[in-house]
VOGU-3710 file (C-alpha; in Angstrom, 3 decimals, decimal comma):
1> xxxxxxxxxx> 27,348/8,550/-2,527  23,799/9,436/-1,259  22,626/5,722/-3,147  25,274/3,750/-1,209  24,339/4,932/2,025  20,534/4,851/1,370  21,369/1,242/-0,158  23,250/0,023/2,691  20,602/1,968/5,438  17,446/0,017/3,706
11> xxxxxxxxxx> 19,281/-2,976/3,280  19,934/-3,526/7,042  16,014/-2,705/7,164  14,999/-4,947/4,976  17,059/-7,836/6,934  14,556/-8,495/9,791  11,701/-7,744/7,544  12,699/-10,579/4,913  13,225/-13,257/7,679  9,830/-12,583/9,812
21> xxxxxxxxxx> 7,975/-12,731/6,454  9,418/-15,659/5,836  8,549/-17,538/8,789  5,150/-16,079/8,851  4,504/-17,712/5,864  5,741/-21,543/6,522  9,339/-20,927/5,347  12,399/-21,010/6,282  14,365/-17,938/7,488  16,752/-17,462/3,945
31> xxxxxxxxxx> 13,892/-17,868/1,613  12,971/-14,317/2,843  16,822/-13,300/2,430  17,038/-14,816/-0,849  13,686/-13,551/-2,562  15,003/-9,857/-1,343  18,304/-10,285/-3,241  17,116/-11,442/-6,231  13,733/-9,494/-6,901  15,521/-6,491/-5,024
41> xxxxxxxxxx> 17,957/-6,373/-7,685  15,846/-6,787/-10,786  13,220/-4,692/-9,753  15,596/-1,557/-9,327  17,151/-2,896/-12,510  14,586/-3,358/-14,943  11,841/-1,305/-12,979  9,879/1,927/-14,314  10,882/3,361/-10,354  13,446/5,349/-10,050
51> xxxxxxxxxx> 13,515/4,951/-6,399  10,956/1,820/-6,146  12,558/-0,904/-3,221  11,103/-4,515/-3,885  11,051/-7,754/-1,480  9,013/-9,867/0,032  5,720/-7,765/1,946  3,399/-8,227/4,384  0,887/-8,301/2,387  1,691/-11,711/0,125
61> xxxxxxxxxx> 2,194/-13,675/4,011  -1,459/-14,876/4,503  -1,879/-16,085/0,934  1,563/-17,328/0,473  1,105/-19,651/3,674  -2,527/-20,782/3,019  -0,344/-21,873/-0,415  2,221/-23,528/1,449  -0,148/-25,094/3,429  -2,366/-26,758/0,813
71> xxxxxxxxxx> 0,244/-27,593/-2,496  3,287/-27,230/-0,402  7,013/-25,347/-1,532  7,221/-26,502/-4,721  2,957/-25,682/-5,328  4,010/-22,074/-4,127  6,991/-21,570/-6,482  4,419/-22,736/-9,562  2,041/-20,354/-8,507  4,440/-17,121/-7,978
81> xxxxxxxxxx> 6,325/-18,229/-11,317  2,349/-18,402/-12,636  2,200/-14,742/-10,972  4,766/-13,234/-12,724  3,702/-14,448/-16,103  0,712/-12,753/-15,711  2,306/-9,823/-14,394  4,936/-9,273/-17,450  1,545/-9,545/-20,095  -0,015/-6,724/-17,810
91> xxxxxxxxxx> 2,974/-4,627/-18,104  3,775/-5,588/-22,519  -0,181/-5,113/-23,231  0,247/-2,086/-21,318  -2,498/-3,154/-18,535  -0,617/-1,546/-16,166  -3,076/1,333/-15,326  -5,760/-1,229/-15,047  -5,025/-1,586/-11,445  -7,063/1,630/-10,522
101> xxxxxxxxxx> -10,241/0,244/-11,541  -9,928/-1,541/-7,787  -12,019/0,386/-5,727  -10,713/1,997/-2,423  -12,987/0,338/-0,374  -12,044/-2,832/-1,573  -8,229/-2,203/-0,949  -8,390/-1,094/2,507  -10,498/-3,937/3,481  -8,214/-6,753/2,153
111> xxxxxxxxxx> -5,308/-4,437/3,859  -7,191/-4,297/7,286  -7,882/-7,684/6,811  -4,319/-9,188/6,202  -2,736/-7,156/9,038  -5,103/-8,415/11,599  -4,797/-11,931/10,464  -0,512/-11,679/10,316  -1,281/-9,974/13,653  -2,759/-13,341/14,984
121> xxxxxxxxxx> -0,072/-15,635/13,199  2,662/-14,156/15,595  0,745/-14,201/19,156  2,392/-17,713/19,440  6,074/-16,284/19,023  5,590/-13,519/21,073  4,707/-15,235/24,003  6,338/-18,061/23,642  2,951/-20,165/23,889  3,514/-23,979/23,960
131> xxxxxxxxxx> 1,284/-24,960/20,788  2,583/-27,710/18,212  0,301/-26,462/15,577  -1,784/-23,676/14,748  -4,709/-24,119/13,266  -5,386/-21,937/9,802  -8,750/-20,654/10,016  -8,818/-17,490/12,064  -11,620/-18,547/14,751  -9,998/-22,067/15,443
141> xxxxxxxxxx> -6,646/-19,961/16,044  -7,643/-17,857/18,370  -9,106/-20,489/20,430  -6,664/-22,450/20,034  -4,036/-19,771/21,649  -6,339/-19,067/24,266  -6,411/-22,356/25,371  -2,841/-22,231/25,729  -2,818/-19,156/26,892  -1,493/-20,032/30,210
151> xxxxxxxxxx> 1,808/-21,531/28,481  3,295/-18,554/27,890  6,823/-17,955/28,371  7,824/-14,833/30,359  11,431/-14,540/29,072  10,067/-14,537/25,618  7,169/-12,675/26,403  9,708/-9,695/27,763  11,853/-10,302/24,729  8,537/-9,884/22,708
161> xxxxxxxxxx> 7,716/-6,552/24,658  10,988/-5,240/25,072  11,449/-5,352/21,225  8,647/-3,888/20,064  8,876/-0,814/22,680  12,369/0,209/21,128  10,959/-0,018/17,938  8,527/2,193/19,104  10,782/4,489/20,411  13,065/4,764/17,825
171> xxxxxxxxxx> 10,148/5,628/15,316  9,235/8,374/17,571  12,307/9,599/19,382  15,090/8,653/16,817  13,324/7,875/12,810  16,620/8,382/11,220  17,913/5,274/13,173  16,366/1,956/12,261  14,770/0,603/15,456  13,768/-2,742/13,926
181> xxxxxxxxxx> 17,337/-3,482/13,713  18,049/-1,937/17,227  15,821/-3,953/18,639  16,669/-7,401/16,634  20,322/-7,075/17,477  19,707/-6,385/21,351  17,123/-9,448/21,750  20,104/-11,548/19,711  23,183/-10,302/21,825  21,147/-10,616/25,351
191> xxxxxxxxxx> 19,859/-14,304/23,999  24,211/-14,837/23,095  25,340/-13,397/26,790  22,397/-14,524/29,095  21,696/-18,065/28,034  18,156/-17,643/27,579  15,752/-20,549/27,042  13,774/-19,050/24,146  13,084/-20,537/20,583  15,260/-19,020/18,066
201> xxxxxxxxxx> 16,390/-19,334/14,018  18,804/-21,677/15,164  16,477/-24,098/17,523  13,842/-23,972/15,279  15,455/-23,961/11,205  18,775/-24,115/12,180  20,017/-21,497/11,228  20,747/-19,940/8,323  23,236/-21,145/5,361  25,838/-19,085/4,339
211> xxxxxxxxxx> 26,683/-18,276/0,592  25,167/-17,776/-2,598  21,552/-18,536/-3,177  21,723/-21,457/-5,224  19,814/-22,083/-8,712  17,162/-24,732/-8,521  14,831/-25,195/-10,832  11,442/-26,398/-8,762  9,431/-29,046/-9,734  6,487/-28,104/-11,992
221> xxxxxxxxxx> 3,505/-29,617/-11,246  1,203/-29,206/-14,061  -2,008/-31,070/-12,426  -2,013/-28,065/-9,316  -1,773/-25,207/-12,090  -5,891/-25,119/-12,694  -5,998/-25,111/-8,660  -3,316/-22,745/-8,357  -4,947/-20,384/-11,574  -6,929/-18,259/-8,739
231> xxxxxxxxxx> -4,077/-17,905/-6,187  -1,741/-16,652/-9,181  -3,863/-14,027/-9,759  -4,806/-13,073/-6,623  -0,980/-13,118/-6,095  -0,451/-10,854/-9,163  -2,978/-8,770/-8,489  -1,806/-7,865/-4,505  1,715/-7,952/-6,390  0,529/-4,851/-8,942
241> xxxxxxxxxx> -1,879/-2,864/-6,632  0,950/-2,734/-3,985  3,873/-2,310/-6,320  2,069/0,646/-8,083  0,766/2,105/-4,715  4,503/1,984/-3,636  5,708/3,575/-6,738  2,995/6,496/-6,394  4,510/7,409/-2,742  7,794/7,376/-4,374
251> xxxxxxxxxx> 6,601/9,888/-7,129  5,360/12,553/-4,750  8,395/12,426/-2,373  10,504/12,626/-5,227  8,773/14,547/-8,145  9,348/12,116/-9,774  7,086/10,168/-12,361  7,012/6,491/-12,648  5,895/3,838/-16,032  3,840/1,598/-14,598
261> xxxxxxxxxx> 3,832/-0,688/-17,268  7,842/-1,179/-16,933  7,236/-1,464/-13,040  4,891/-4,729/-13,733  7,320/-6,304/-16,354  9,421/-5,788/-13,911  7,389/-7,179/-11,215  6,665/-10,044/-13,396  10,115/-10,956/-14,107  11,641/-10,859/-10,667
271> xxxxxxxxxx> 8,676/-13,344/-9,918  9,601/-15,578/-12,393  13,277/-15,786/-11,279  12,355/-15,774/-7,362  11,671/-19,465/-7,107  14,454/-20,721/-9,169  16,370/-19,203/-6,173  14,403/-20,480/-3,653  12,439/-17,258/-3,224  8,905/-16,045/-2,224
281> xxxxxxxxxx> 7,097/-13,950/-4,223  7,928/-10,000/-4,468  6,023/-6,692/-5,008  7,376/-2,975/-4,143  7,549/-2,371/-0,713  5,946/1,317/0,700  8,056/1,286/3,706  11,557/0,592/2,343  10,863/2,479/-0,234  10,088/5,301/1,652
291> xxxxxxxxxx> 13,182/4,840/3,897  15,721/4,760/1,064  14,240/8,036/-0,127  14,914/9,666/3,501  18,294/8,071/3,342  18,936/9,666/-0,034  18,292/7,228/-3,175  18,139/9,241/-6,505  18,197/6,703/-9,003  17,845/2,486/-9,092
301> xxxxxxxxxx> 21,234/2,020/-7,960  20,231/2,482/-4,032  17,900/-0,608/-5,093  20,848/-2,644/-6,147  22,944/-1,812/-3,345  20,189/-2,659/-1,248  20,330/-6,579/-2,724  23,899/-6,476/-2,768  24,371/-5,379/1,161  21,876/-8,326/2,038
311> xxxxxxxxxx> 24,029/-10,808/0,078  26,930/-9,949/1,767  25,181/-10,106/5,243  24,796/-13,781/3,961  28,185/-14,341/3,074  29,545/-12,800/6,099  27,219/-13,080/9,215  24,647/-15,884/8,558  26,036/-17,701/11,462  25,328/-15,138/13,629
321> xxxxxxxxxx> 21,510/-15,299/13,002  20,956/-18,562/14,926  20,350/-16,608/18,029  17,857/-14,115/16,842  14,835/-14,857/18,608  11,401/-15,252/17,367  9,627/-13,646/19,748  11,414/-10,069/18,136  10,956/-10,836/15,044  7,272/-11,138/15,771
331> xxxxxxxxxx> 7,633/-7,997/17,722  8,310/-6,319/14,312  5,920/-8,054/12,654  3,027/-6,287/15,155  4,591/-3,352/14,051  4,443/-3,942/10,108  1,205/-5,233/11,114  -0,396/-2,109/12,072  1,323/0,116/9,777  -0,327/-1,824/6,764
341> xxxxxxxxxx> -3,452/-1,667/8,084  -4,443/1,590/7,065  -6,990/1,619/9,838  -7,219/5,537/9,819  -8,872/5,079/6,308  -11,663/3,177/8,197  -13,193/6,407/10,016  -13,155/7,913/6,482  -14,961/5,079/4,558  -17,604/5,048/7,566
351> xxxxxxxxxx> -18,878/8,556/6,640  -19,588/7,535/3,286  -22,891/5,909/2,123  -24,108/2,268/2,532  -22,860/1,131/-0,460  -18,940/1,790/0,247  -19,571/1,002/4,060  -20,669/-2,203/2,613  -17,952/-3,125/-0,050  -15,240/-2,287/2,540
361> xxxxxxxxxx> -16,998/-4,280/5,437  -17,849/-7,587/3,039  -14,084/-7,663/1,305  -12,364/-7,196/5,598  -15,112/-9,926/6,706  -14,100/-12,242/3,764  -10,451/-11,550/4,320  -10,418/-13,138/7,995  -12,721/-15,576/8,196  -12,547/-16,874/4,219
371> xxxxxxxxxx> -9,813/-16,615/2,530  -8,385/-12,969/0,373  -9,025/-14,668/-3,130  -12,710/-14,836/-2,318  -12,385/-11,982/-0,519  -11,760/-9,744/-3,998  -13,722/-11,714/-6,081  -16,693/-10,904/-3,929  -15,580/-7,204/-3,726  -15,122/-6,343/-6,627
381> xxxxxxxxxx> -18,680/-8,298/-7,717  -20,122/-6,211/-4,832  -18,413/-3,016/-6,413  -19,582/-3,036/-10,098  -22,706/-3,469/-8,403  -22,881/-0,644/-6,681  -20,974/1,234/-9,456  -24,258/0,313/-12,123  -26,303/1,390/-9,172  -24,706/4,782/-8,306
391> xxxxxxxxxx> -24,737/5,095/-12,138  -28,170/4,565/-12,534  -29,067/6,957/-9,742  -27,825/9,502/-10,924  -30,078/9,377/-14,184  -33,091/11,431/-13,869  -35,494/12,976/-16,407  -36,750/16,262/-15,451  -39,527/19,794/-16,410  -37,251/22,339/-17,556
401> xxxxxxxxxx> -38,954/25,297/-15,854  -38,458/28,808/-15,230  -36,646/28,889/-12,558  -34,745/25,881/-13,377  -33,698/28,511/-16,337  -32,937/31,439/-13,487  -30,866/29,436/-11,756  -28,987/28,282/-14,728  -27,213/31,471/-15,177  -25,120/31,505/-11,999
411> xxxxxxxxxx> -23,822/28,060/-13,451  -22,455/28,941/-17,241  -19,624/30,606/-18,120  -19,933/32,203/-21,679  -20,593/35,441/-19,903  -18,377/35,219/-17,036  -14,809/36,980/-17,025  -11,702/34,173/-15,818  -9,324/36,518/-14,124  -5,321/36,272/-14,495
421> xxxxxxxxxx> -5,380/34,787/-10,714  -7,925/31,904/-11,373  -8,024/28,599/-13,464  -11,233/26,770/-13,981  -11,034/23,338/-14,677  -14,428/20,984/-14,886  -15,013/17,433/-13,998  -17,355/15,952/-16,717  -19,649/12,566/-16,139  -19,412/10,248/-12,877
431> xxxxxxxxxx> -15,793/10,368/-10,880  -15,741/6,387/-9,920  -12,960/4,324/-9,091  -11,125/4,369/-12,824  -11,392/7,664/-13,893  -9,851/9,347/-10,994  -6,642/9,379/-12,076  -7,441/12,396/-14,913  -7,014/15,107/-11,978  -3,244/14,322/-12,243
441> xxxxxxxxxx> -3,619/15,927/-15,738  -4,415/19,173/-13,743  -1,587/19,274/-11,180  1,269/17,752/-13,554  2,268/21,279/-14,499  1,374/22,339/-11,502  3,730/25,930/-11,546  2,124/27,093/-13,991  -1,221/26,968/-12,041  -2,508/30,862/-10,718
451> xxxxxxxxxx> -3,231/31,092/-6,801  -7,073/29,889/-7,258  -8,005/26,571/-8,946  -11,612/26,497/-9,231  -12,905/23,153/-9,536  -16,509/23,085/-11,079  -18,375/19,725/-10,527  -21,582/20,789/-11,904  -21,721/18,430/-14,642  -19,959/15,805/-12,057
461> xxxxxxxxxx> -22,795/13,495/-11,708  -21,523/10,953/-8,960  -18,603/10,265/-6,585  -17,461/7,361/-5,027  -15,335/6,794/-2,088  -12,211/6,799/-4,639  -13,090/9,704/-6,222  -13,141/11,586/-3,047  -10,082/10,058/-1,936  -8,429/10,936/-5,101
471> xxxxxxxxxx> -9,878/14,746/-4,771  -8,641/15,435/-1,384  -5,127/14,492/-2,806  -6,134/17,210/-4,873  -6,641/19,603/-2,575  -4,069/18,745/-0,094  -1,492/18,919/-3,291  -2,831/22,253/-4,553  -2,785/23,746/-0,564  1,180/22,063/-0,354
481> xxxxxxxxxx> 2,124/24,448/-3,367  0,665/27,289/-1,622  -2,388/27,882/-3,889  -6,047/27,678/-2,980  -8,655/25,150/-4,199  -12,278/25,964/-4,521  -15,441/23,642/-5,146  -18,544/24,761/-7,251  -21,922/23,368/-8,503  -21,819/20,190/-7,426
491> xxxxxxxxxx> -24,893/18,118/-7,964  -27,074/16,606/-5,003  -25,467/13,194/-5,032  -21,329/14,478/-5,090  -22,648/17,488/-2,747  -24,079/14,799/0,050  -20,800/12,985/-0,224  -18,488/15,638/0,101  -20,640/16,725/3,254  -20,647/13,076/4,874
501> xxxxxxxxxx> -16,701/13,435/3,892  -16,121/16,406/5,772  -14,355/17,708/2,761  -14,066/21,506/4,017  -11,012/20,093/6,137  -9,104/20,286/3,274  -10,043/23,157/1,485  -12,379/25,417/4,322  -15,702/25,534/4,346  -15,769/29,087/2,152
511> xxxxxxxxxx> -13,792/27,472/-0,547  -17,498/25,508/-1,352  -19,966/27,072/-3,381  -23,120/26,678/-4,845  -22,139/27,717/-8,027  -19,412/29,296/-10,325  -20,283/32,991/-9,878  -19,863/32,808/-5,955  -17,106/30,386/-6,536  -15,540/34,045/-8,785
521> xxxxxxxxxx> -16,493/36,286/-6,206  -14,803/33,539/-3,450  -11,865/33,845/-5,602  -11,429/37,330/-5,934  -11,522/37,646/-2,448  -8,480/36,026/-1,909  -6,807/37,206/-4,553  -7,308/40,733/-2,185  -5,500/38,531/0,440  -2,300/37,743/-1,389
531> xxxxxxxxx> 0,678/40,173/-0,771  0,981/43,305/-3,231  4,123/42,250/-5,241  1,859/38,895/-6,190  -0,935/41,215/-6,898  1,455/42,992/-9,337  2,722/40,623/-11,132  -0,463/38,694/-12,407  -2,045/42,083/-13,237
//
């Protein structure tokens, strides 16, 4: 029972969401609809997610409709169809963990970036501006609707703002109650009653076709599929980092634990089947996924229903969406928009050294004013870069002196005691984007962990922005469970990063110490702190 309802609630989510992508990215309203059916259904089905929600996302828009733009429909279905090839070999040569060798800096730029730029794409709607055609690069645009900024339309403008401040509402005042769908049937129903003279599905596609999706197999065109080789991958590559991102936030709000191999065949073959359908390409979606999980899902079949509530919306009310009006659905769009954007990360990634500053600010820059397939190949260029370089730092040839000896002692362990309330667990060689993933080793079992995990870095010889990303999870995991983390020994380069990272948020500035004998003596003392009957029973 909880699956149907959780189905049915993300299905009616995923409604508004499916069209406005659609439309953002040169189609027409049902593609959205259709590629939501289909890929929803197969993903749940054949996924490695127990609870993973896939559809079309924000994040394919800019690169689907620079796509549509250049090889038109039938150059975008060979390319997603091209996409999902390569995402069912990632997921049978079991590539599927390959994905975290992206660094972080590089996937919150190309995130900041695509927000702002679907942002832009739906100033026109919103306002109603009279402009035939929109130019794609993002400078041109902008002065482009500036120009006609003066042709704005105030009944669609107040649509526009009216929209988005229910949605805002409802996310703060009422989350259990979708607001996107609040606000999508009020703009359609006062469009219906008041006669307004705003563009709409139905002025503008007209409307949307009832019924099944229909099979059609596109027309291949085999002298685009060189052209179309670096789209495809940049497609398959958003398609795996967001699907596995997706399927990570699942995990921890279920305790659950996902295959991400199965999740990318899965990927892969709900791309492949998309555009026989008509469909856009697909990828887990974060925010329905999250929502079905609130509503309840426990296992794929909330996926399913999900499809199956959206095809009957198409059997039963597709006329009814003629008189949605654009200017809301752009309204929600602003509001997927910024959620995507991950621009608290930003702050974060600024603390950090050049190097990461850099990475993150070349891959956002590239994103908007380039285009997000040169975007990543210049990032991640840019990133192995600095990884040889932060490598190669941290390689130094040194006396061995007397005190060098002295101070050696506070650092070993062969004559140190563990206690019963303590764990020690070491981090051995650089902690770089690809090897952060081993610290899930130490929290899998993670009730059968004492109070105090002691972390010891000292033979940690570098950190990267996705190592400390990937150690604050650690931290904020550990505190969650009620136990205590505490940092030792780190070396000069991890120690100046954790510092610029204001890492003592996490754990407190006590819980860091210069080595492992304060880090015991830190430990004991709050062993003293826990309650007697604790005390007891790890004696």
């Amino acid at each position: 029972m909880s699956d149907l309802i959780a189905g049915v609630t993300v299905g009616l989510v995923a409604l508004p969401l499916a069209m406005a992508f659609s439309i953002a990215s040169g189609l027409s309203p049902q593609a959205g609809i259709y590629c939501a059916v289909v890929t929803g259904f197969l993903i749940s089905l054949l996924g490695g997610s127990n609870t993973q929600i896939g559809g079309p996302t924000g994040a394919f828009v800019v690169v689907v409709a620079g796509i549509v733009g250049k090889y038109g429909v039938d150059g975008l279905f060979t390319c997603t169809m091209m996409a999902g090839v390569l995402l069912v070999i990632l997921g049978v040569t079991g590539m599927g963990t390959a994905v975290k060798f992206i660094p972080r800096p590089i996937v919150v730029g190309f995130t900041n970036g695509i927000a702002l730029l679907i942002a832009s794409t739906q100033i026109k709607d919103f306002f109603g501006l009279k402009l035939d055609k929109v130019p794609g690069e993002f400078i041109e645009k902008m002065e482009a609707l500036a120009t006609h900024a003066s042709t704005f339309s105030v009944e669609e403008t107040a649509i526009g703002v009216i929209s988005l401040c229910v949605i805002l509402l409802f996310v703060k005042f009422v989350p259990k109650v979708p607001g996107t769908i609040v606000a999508l049937f009020g703009a359609t129903v006062a469009v219906t009653f008041l006669n307004l003279n705003v563009e709409t599905i139905g002025t503008r596609f007209g409307g949307i076709p009832s019924g099944l999706p229909t099979l059609h197999i596109p027309e291949f065109h085999w002298k685009y599929v060189r052209q179309l080789l670096s789209p495809a991958i940049t497609v398959a590559m958003l398609g795996s980092i967001e699907s596995l991102l997706s399927a990570v936030v699942a995990d921890r709000m279920t305790k659950d634990k996902h295959n991400p191999n199965t999740e990318l065949f899965a990927q892969g073959v709900a791309n492949i089947i998309s555009p026989l359908f008509g469909g856009l390409p697909a990828t887990g979606a974060i925010a329905r996924t999250a929502t079905s999980i609130r509503s309840g899902a426990k296992t794929p079949v909330a996926g399913m229903i999900h499809a199956l509530t959206l095809l009957m919306v198409l059997l039963v009310a597709a006329p009814l969406a003629k008189n949605i009006p654009l200017a809301a659905l752009a309204a929600i769009l602003f509001i997927v928009a910024y959620n995507m954007g991950e621009w608290g990360e930003i702050p974060e990634i600024l603390k950090l050294g050049k190097r990461d500053v850099s990475v993150w600010a070349l891959t956002f820059l590239l994103t908007v004013f380039a285009d997000l397939t040169v975007a990543v190949e210049f990032g991640m260029i840019l990133a192995a870069l600095v990884f040889i370089s932060r490598v190669a730092l941290t390689t130094t040839v040194s006396k061995v002196t007397a005190d060098y000896l002295k101070q050696g002692w506070q650092h070993i362990l062969q004559d140190k005691e563990i206690p019963s309330y303590a764990a020690i667990f070491r981090i051995h060689g650089p902690f770089l984007f690809g090897s952060t993933d081993k610290l899930d080793e130490v929290t899998s079992p993670i009730e059968d962990l004492p109070p105090v995990v002691i972390l010891r870095l000292r033979n940690m010889t570098a950190i990267d922005a996705t190592g400390l990303q990937a150690l604050e999870m650690f931290a904020d995991k550990l505190k969650d469970s009620g136990r205590v983390l505490i940092l030792c020994g780190a070396p000069w380069q991890p120690q100046r990063m954790i510092k610029r990272a204001e890492f003592e948020r996490h754990v407190g500035e006590e819980n860091i110490c210069e080595n492992v004998e304060t880090a015991l003596t830190r430990a004991e003392a709050v062993y003293r702190t826990l309650p007697a009957s604790a005390q007891r029973n790890l004696a």
